[in-house]
C-alpha positions in Angstrom: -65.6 -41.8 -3.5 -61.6 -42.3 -3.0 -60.4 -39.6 -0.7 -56.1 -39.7 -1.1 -53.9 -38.8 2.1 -50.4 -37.7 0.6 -47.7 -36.7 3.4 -44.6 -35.3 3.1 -41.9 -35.9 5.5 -39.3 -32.7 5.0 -35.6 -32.2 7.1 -34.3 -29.4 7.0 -31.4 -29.6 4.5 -28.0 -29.9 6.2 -24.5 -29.6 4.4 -22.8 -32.9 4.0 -19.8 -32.7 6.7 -16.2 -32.0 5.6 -13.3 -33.8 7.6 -10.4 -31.9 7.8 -7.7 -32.0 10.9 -4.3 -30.6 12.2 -2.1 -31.7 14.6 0.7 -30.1 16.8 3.1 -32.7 18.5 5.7 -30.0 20.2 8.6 -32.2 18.8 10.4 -33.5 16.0 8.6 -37.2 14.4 11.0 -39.4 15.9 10.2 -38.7 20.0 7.2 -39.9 21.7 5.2 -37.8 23.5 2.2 -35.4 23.4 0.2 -34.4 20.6 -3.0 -32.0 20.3 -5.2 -32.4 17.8 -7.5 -29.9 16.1 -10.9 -30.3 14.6 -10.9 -28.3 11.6 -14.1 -30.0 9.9 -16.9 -28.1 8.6 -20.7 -29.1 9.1 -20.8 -31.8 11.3 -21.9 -32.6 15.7 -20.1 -35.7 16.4 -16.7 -36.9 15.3 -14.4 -40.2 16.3 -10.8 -40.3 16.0 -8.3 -43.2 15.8 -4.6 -42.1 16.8 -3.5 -46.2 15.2 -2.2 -47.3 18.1 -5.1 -49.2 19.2 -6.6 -45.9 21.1 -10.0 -43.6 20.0 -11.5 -40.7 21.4 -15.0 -39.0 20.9 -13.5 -35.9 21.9 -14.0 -32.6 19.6 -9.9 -31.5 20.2 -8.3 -34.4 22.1 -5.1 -34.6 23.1 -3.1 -37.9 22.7 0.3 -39.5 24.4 2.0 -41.7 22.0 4.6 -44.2 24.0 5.3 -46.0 20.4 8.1 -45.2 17.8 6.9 -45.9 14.7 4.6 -44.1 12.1 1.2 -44.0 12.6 -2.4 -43.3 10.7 -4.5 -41.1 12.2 -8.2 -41.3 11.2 -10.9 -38.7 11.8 -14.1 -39.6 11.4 -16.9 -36.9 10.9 -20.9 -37.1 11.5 -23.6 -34.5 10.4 -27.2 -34.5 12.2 -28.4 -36.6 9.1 -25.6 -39.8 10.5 -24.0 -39.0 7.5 -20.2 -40.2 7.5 -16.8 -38.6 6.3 -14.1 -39.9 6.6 -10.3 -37.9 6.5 
């Protein structure tokens, strides 16, 4: 006699996160200075930003000094409780 042990491992279904961000800098593009960034990603707990000027920050809403001139990438990156990862 063959006795069968089946188990099912279910998570909870999470939404797949959705980057999305906005930024106010307080001045015109070509002055250095202060800029606040703001979240506005949908579905996720952890997120990693990189201002492209060699500096990163964990934070949800960080704020940033920029002492270069020059035009920069900003890349938010989004996780969901499932590591999932989004880029924006």
């Amino acid at each position: 006699m063959a006795i069968w042990l089946i188990v099912f491992f279910l998570r909870p279904k999470t939404n797949s996160p959705v980057a999305d961000f906005d930024y106010d800098a307080g001045f015109d593009d070509n002055t250095l200075g202060e800029v606040t960034f703001k979240n506005l990603s949908k579905d996720f707990n952890r997120s990693f930003w990189d201002f492209g000027d060699n500096s990163t920050s964990d934070q949800e809403n960080p704020t940033h000094e920029y002492d270069i001139n020059r035009n920069v990438t900003v890349t938010l990156i989004v996780y969901n409780d499932n590591d999932g990862i989004y880029t924006c």
